[in-house]
C-alpha positions in Angstrom: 185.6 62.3 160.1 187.6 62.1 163.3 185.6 62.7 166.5 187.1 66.2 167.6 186.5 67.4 163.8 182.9 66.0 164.6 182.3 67.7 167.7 183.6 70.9 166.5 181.0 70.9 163.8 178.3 70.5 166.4 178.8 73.2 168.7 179.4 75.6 165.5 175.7 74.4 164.4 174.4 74.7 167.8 175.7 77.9 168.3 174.3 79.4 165.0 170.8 77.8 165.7 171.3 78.9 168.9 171.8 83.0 167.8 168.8 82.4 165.2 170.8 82.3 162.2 171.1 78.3 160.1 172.6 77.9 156.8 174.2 80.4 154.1 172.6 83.0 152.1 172.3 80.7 148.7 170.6 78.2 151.1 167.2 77.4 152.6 168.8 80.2 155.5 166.4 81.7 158.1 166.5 84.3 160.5 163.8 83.3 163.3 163.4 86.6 166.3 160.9 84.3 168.7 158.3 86.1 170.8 158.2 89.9 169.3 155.4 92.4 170.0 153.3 92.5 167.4 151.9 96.6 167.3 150.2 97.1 164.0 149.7 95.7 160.2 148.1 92.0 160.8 144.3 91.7 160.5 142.8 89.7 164.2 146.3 89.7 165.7 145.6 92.3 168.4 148.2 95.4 169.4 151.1 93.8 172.2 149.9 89.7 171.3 153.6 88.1 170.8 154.4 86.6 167.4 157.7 84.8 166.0 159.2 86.3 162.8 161.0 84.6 160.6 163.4 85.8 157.5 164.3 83.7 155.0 166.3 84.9 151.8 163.4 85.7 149.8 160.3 86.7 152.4 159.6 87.9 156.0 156.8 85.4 157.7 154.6 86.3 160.4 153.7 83.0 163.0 151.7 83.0 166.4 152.1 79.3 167.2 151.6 77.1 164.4 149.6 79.3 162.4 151.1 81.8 159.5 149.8 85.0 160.2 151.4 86.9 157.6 154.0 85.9 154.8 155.5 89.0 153.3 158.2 88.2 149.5 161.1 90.7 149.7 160.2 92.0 146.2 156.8 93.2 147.3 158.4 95.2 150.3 158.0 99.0 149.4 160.4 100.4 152.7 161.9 99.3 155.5 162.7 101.1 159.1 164.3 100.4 162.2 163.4 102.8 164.9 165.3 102.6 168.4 162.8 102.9 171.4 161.8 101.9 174.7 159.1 99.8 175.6 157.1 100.8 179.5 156.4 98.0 181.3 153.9 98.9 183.9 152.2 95.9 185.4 155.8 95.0 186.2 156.2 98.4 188.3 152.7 98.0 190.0 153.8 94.3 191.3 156.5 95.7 192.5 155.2 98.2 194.3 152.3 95.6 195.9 154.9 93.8 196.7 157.3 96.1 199.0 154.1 97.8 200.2 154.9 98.3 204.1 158.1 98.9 203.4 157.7 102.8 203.3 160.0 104.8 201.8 160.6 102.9 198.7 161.3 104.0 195.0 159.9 102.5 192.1 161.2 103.4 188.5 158.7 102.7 185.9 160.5 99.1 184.0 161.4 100.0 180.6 163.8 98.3 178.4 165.3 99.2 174.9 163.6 98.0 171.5 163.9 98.7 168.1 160.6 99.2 165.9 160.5 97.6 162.6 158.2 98.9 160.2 157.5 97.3 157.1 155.7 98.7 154.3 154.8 96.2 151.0 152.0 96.0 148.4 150.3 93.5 148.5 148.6 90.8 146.5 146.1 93.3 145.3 148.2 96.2 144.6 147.2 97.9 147.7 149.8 99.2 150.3 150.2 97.8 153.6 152.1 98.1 156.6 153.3 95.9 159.8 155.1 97.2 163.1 156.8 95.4 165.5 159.0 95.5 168.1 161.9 93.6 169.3 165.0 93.4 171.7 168.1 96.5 170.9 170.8 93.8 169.1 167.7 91.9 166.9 166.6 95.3 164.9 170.3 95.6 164.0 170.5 91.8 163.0 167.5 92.3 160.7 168.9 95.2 159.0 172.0 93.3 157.7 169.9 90.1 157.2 167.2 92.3 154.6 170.1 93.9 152.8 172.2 90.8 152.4 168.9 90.0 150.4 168.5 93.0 148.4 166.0 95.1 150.8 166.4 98.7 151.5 166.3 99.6 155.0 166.5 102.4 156.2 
């Protein structure tokens, strides 16, 4: 393999790893969306606590650190939604306002950014149905959509 074939290869791999996505559908390939908000759906994983998610082409798993939370197999999943939203960030807007106190005459607008909710809804083990909600960055809710229908989920 010559050397500029070689390096080519490695920023192509670096950039994929890079945007989350590694390997081919037929593959061990993952989709990994690092530090979501975690809302609702996981038992002792409290509202807001950030968690990584990862896809993979048969199930959805749930991590906080090292730990699996939650490990959800496509043909268990029930529905699927992506929601558009905004997500407040208050503490932000108070520091800010500490901040530039003595300033006078400032304006403060309330930090919000754009997110899209995913809700997932599954039966699980038991036969019971269950749900999970979380929320990530505008682009990723879009990315996860393809990703779960390239696999055979309905999302709506």
């Amino acid at each position: 393999m010559s050397r500029s074939v070689f390096i080519g290869w490695l920023l192509t791999l670096s950039v994929a790893s890079a945007l989350g996505v590694v390997g081919e559908p037929g593959e061990s390939s993952v989709l990994r969306l690092p530090k979501v908000f975690h809302i609702t759906g996981i038992p002792k994983t409290a509202r807001n606590k950030r968690v990584d998610l990862t896809f993979t082409n048969s199930s959805l798993v749930v991590e906080r650190g090292k730990k699996t939370l939650a490990a959800v197999d496509y043909r268990s999943v029930r529905r699927v939604q992506v929601l558009s939203g905004k997500r407040h960030y208050p503490g932000a807007t108070y520091a800010a306002a500490v901040a530039t106190m003595g300033f006078g005459g400032q304006f403060l607008i309330l930090k919000k950014r754009k997110v899209d909710m995913l809700v997932f809804e599954y039966t699980n083990p038991r036969g019971g149905a269950v749900g999970m909600v979380f929320q990530v960055p505008r682009p990723d809710g879009g990315r996860c959509k393809e990703w779960l229908t390239r696999f055979g989920v309905a999302v709506e």
